[in-house]
C-alpha positions in Angstrom: 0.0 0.0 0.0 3.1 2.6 0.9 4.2 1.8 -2.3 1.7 2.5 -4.5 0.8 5.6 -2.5 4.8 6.3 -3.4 4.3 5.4 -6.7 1.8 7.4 -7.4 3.1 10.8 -6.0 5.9 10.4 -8.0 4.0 10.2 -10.6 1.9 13.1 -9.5 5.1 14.8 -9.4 6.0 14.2 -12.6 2.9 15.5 -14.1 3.2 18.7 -12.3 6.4 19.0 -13.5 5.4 18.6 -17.0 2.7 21.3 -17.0 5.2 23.6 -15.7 7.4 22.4 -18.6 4.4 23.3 -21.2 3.7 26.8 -19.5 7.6 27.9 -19.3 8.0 27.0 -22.9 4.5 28.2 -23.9 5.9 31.4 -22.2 9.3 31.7 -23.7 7.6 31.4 -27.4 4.8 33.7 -26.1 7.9 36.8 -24.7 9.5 36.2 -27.9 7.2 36.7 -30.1 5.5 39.5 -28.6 8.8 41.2 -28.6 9.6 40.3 -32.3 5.9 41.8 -33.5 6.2 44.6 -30.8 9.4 45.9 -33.1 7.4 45.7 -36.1 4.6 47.4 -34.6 6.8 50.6 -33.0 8.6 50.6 -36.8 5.7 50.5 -38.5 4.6 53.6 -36.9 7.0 55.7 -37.9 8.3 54.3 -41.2 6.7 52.3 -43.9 8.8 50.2 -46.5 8.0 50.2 -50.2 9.1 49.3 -53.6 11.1 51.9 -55.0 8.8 53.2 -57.9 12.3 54.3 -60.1 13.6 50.4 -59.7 10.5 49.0 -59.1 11.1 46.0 -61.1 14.3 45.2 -59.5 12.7 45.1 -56.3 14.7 48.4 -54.5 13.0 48.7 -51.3 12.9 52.5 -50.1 12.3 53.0 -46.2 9.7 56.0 -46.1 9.5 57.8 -43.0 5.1 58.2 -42.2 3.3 60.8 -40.5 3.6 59.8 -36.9 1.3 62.1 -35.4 -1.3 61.0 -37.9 -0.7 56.8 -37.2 -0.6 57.3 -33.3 -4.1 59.0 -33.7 -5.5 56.2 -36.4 -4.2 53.6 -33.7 -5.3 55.3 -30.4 -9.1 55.9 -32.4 -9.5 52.4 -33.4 -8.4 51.3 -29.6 -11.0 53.5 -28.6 -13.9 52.5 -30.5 -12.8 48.7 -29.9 -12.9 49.5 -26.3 -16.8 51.3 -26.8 -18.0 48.5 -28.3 -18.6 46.7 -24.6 -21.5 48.5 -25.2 -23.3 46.2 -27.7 -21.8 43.4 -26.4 -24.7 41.2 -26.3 -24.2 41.5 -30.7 -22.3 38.2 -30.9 -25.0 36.0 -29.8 -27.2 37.0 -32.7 -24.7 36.2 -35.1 -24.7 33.3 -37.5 -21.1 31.9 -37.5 -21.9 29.3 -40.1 -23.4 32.4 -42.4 -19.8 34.3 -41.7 -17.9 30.9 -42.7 -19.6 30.4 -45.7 -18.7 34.7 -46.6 -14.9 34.3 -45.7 -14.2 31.4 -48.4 -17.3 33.2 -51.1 -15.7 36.2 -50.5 -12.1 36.0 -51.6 -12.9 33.2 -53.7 -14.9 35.4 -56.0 -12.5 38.7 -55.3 -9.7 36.1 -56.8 -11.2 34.6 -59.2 -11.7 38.5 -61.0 -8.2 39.8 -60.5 -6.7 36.5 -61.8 -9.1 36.5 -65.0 -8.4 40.2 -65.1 -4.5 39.9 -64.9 -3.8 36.6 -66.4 -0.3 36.5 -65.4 2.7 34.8 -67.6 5.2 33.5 -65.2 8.8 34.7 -65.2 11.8 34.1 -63.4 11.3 30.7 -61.0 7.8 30.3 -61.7 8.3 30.4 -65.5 11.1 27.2 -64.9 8.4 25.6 -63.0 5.9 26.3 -65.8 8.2 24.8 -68.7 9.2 21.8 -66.6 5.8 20.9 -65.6 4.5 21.5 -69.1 7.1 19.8 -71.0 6.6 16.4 -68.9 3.2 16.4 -69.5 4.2 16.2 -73.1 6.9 14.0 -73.0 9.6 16.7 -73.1 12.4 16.7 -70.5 14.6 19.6 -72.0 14.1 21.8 -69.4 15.3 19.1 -66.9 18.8 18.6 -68.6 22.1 20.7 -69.1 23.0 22.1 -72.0 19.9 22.7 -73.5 17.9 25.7 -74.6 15.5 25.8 -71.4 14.2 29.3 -70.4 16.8 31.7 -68.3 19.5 28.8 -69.0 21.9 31.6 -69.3 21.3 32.4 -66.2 22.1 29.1 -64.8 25.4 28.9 -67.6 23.2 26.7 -69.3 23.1 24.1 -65.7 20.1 22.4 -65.0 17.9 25.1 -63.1 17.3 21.9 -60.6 21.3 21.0 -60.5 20.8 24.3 -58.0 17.2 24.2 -57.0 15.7 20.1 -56.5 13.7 21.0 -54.2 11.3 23.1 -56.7 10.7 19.6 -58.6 7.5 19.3 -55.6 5.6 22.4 -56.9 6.7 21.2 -60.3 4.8 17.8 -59.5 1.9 19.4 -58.3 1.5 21.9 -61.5 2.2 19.1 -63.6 -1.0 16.6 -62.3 -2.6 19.9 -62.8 -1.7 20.4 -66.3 -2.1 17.1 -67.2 -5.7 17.8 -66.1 -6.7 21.4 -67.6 -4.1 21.6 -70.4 -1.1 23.0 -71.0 -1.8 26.5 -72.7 -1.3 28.8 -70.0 -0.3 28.8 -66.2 -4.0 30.1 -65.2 -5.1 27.1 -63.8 -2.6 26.9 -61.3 -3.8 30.7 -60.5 -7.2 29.4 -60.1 -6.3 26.4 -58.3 -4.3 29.4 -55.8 -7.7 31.3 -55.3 -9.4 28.3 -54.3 -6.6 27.6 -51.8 -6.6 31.1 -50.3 -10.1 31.4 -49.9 -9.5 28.0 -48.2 -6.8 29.1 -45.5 -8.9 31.9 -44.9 -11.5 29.1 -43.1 -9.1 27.4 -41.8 -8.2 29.9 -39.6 -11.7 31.4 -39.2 -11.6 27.6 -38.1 -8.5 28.0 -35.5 -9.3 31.2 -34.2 -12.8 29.4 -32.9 -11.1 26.2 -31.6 -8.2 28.4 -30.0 -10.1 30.6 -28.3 -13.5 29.0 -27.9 -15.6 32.0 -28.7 -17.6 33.2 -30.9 -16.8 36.9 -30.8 -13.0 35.9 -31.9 -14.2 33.8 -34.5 -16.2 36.9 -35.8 -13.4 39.7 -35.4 -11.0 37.3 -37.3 -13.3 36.6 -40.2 -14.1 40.3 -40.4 -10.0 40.3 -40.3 -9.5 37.7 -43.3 -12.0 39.7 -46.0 -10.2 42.7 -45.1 -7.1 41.0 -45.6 -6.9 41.9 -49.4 -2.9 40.8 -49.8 -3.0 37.2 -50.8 -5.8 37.4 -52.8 -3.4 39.6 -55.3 -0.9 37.0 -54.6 -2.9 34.2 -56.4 -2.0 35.7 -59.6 2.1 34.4 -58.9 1.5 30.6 -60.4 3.8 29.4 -58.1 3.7 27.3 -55.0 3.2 30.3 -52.0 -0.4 29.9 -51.7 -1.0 26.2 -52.2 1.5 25.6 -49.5 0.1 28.4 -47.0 -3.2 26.6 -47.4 -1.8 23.0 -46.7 -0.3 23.8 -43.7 -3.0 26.0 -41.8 -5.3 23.3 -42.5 -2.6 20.9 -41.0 -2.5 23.2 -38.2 -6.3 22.9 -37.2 -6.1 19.3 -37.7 -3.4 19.3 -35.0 -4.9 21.4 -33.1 -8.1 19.7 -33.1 -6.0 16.2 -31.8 -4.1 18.0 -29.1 -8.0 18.7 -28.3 -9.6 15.5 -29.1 -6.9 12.9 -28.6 -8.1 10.9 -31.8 -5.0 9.4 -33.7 -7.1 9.1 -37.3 -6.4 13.3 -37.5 -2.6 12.6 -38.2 -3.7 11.2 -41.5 -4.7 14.6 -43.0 -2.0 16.5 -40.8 0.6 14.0 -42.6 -0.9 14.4 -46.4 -1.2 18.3 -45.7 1.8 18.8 -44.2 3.5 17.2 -47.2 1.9 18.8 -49.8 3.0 21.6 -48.2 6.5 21.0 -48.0 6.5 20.0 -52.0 4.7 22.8 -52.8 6.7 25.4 -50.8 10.0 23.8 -48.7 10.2 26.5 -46.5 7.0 25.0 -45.2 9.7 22.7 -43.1 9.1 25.6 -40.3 5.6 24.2 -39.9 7.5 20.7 -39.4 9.6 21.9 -36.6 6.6 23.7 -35.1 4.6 20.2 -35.3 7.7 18.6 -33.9 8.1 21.0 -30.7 4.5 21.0 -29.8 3.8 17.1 -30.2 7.1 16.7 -28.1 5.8 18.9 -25.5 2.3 17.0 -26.0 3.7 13.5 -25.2 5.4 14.6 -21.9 2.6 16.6 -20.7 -0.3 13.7 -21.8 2.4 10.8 -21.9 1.4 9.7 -25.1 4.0 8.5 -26.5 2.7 8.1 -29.8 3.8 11.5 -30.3 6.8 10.7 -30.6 6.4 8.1 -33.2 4.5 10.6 -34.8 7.1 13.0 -35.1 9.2 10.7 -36.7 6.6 9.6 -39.5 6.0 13.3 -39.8 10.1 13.8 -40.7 10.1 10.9 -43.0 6.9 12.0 -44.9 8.1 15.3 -45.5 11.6 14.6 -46.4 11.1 11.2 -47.9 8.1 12.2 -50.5 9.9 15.3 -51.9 13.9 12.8 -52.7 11.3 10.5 -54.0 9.8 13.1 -56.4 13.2 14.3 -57.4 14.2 10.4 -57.9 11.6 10.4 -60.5 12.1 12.7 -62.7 16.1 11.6 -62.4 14.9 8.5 -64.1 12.1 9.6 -66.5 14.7 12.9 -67.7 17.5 10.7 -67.3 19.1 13.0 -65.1 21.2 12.9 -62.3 20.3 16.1 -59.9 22.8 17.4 -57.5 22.3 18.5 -54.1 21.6 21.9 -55.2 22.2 25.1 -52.8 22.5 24.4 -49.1 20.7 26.5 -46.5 24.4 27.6 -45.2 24.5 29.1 -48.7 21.4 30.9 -47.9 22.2 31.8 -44.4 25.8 33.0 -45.9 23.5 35.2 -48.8 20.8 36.4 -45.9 23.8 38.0 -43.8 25.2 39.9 -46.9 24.4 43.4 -48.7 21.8 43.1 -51.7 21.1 45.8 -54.2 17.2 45.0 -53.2 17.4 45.8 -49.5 19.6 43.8 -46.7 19.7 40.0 -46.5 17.8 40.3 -49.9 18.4 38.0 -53.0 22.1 37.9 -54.8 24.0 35.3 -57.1 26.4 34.9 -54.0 24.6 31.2 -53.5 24.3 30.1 -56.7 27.8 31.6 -58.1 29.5 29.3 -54.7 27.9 26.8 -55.8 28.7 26.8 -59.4 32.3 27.8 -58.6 32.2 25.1 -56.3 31.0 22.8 -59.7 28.6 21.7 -57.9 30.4 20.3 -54.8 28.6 20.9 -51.8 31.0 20.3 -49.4 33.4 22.8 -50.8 30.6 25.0 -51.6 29.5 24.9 -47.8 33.5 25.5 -46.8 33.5 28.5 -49.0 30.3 29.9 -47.6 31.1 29.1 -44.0 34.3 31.2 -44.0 32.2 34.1 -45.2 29.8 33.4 -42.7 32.1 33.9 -40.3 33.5 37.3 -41.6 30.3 39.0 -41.8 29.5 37.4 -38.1 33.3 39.5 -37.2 31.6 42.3 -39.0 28.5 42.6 -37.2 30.3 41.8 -33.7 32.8 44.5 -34.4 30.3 47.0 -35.5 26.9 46.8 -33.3 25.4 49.7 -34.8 26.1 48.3 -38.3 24.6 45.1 -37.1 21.4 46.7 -35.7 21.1 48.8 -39.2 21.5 45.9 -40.9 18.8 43.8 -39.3 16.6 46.4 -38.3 16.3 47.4 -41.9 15.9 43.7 -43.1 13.2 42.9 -40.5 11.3 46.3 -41.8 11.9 45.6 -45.3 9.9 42.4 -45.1 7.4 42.6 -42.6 6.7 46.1 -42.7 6.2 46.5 -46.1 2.4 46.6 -46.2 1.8 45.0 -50.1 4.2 42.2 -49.6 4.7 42.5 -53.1 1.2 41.0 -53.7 0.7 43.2 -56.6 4.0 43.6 -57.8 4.4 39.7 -58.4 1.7 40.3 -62.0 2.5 43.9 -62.4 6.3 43.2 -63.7 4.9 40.3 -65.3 3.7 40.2 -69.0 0.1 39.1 -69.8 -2.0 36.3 -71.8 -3.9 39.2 -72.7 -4.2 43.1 -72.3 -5.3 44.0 -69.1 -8.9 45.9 -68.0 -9.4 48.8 -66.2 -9.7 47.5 -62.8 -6.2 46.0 -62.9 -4.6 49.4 -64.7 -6.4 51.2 -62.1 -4.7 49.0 -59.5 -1.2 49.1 -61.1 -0.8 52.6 -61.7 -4.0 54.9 -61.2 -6.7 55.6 -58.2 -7.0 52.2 -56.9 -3.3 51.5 -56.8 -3.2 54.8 -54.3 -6.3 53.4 -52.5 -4.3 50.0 -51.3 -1.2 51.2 -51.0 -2.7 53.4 -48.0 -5.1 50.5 -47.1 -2.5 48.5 -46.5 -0.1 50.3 -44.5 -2.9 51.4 -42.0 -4.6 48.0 -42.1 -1.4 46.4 -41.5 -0.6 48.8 -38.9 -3.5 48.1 -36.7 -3.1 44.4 -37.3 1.0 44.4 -35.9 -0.5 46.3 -32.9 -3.4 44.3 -32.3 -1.3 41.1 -32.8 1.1 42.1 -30.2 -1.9 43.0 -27.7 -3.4 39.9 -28.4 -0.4 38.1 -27.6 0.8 39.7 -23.9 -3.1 39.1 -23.0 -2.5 35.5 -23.5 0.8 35.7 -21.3 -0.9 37.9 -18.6 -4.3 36.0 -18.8 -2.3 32.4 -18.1 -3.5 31.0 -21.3 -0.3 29.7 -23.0 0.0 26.5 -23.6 0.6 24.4 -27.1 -2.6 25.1 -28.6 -2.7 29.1 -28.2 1.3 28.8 -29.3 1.1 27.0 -32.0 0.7 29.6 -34.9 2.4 31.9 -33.0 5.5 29.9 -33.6 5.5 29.2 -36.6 5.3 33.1 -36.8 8.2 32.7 -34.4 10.2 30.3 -36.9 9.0 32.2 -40.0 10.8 35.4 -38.2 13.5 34.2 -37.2 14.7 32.2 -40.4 14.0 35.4 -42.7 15.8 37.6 -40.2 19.1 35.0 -41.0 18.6 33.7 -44.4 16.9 35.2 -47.9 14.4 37.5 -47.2 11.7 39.3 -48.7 8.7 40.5 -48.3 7.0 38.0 -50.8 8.2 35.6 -48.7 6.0 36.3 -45.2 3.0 37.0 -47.1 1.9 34.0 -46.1 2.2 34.2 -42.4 0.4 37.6 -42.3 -3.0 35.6 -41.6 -1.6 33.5 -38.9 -1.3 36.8 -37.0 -5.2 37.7 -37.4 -6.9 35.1 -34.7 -4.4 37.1 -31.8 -5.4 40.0 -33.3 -8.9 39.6 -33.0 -8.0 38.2 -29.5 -7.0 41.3 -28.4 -10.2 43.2 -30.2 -12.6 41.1 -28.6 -11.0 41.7 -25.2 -11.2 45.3 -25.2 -15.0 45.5 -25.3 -14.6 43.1 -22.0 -12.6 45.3 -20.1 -15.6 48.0 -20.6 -18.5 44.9 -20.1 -16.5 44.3 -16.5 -16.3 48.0 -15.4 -19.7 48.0 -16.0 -20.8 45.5 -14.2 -19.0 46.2 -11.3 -20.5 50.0 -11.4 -23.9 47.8 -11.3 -22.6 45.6 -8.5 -21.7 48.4 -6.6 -24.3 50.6 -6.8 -27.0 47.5 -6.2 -25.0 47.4 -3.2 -25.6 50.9 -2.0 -29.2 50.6 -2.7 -29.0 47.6 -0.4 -27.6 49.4 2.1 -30.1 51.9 2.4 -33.1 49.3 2.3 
């Protein structure tokens, strides 16, 4: 009997040691980000960044100094009337949830489907070697797969195999080339079509989220009211590349895992494994969703002791990895082609710490010219790129206010430019056909002006709200590895753009992860209000008590 009483205060022990474990590290993501978006927020008070309109199609980002007087009062009015609204309070109840659900995916499904038709983008660049790859082995046609062969940009590449550098792009090629197989092989719209579908998608999965996160209704509402508003990746469907698909994959893996960490049912690791894939393929830098899975279900199995977890983790790793070197095996054998590894994330760390001509940490040839000088080894490559790893790293230690310039205006450059080059991606693009008036106006006239100030407000409001949203959560005692979850990927996302390549194109698609905490903090304004009021009413039933 003294034994299993010893037995099981050990074990009592253990568990309490375990939630403490969740909440410090729930905690440490929760400080971390808030101070990561509370930067953003203060910069993008006073400065917005934006595509130099005399370089615009080189990508030169300018950082424009705003009108702080004016963006202090936009932020402190909108506080204000979010706090007033404890007022009509009682509004959520009447609301019908599933009505809003259906508008968030009608919504930018329809607004997408217009600006894609309107645009009808021709790739260029990256997406344009996805294009002819996934086009040409639909026909038959491996060109584009081998060296020395008249494939599009191969001067670029000094007539390489684009994928001797890049294998990991044969996922999205994959997925295009099911699709083209299916709708023909004319143009790259339907993989723009397929990208509206999957943006108004994410948008309900984290309509979705925000309700499972937070369990109320009132969030679920701010954040869908958030999402229609959010106009920036519906312009981004018109890039046939793999951004969108990949976004959409992983929130959806994200409710799924949310919903287990919830439910406890081991049948919802089947969609989180097929999403989470596709999402990788379609977009590797998806792998930060990976990690984020992989810290959470660690954290999962020692608080619950389901090992499973574990095991699950594992699968997870081998899924992601294994499906995308079994792709690339594929078309090695039908292009008779033998890849190489293709540039290493040190060569992407060693080209995010340098100068570009764009802005900071920005794209250069420094990766691929390593590489190719290099010919192609990657171990030598990796030497090379170390060493000048480790020079800039003397460079910034050396010089801390060259270091804070440096990252400062890198964080800004991405994250606080308000577009995230959502228009620019079919503006510098030619067309299938000459554009209407909408999309002219949009370019270059009336409602160009219109967004670009949109955005920078809307954007604005959504850093600060975000922020809020997230020290509530720390000061209310509500972290743990479901309310952290998008946050860090946010976190990762960040964090690996702040070290390797950035650009603002390329956290696009974290901006909607930020809108559930943001409508967090919107819905708990009004509550504030609700609670002074109903202890004025508490109160002064007490005095009338007292004088009965």
């Amino acid at each position: 009997m003294t034994a299993k009483k010893k037995s099981k205060g050990f074990l009592d022990g253990f568990f309490s040691k375990s939630e403490k474990i969740e909440r410090i590290i729930a905690n440490i993501i929760c400080i971390l980000t808030f101070c990561s978006f509370a930067f953003v927020s203060l910069y993008s008070i006073f400065q917005t960044s934006v595509i130099n309109p005399d370089k615009y199609s080189s990508e030169v980002i300018l950082y424009k100094e705003d009108n702080v007087i004016l963006n202090i009062i936009v932020v402190a009015l909108f506080l204000l009337l979010l706090y007033k609204l404890g007022d009509a309070y009682d509004f959520f109840s009447k609301i019908s949830i599933f009505a809003c659900e259906i508008a968030v995916f009608v919504i930018p499904l329809t607004l997408g489907v217009i600006w894609v038709l309107s645009v009808k983008t021709i790739p260029a660049a990256d997406s344009m070697n996805v294009f002819e790859s996934a086009v040409g082995a639909v026909k038959g046609d491996y060109t584009a797969f081998q060296s020395n062969n008249l494939f599009y940009n191969h001067d670029f590449y000094s007539n390489n195999s684009y994928y001797f550098f890049y294998p990991f792009q044969l996922g999205i090629v994959f997925i295009s080339e099911l699709l083209y197989h299916i709708f023909g092989t004319e143009t790259a719209i339907p993989l723009e079509i397929l990208n509206v579908f999957c943006c108004a998608l994410s948008y309900l999965a984290i309509a979705k989220i925000s309700r499972l996160v937070f369990k109320r209704k009132s969030v679920e509402f701010i954040t869908i009211l958030l999402l229609i508003g959010c106009f920036q990746p519906v312009f981004f469907t018109a890039f046939p590349y793999g951004n969108i698909i990949g976004m959409c994959c992983a929130v959806w893996a994200a409710y799924f895992l949310i919903r287990y960490f919830q439910e406890g049912k081991y049948l919802l690791f089947i969609p989180i494994g097929v999403l989470l894939t596709v999402a990788v393929l379609a977009k590797y830098n998806n792998m930060i969703y990976l990690i984020a899975f992989a810290i959470t279900l660690i954290v999962h199995a020692i608080r619950k002791k389901k090992w499973q977890s574990l095991a699950v983790v594992l699968a997870l790793i081998i899924l992601c990895t294994g499906v995308s070197k079994l792709i690339i095996f594929s078309y090695e054998q039908r292009s008779k082609t033998e890849f190489k590894d293709g540039v290493s994330q040190t060569l992407y760390l060693d080209m995010g710490l340098n100068e570009s001509w764009m802005a900071p940490g920005w794209y250069t040839k420094l990766g691929l010219e390593t590489y190719l000088n290099s010919n192609f080894d990657s171990a030598a490559a990796n030497k090379t790129a170390k060493a000048d790893i480790g020079k800039r790293l003397d460079k910034f230690f050396s010089d801390p206010a060259y270091a804070y310039d440096f990252f400062s205006k890198k964080i800004v450059s991405q994250w606080n430019e308000p577009t995230y080059e959502s228009i620019w991606v079919s503006k510098v693009k030619s067309h299938y056909e000459e554009i209407g008036s909408f999309a002219t106006s949009v370019y270059d006239k009336s409602w160009g002006q219109f967004f670009d100030l949109y955005f920078n407000e809307y954007m604005q409001l959504v850093f600060v709200m975000f922020s809020g949203g997230i020290l509530m959560l720390f000061i209310r005692k509500k972290t743990n590895i479901e309310t952290i979850l998008l946050p860090l990927v946010l976190l990762g996302g960040f964090t690996y753009h702040l070290l390797f390549e950035g650009k603002s194109q390329y956290v696009l698609t974290y901006i909607i992860l930020l809108l559930p905490y943001a409508a967090y903090f919107a819905s708990a304004l009004p509550e504030i209000r609700l609670k002074e009021k109903l202890k004025k009413l508490s109160q002064q039933a007490a005095k009338q008590d007292a004088a009965d």
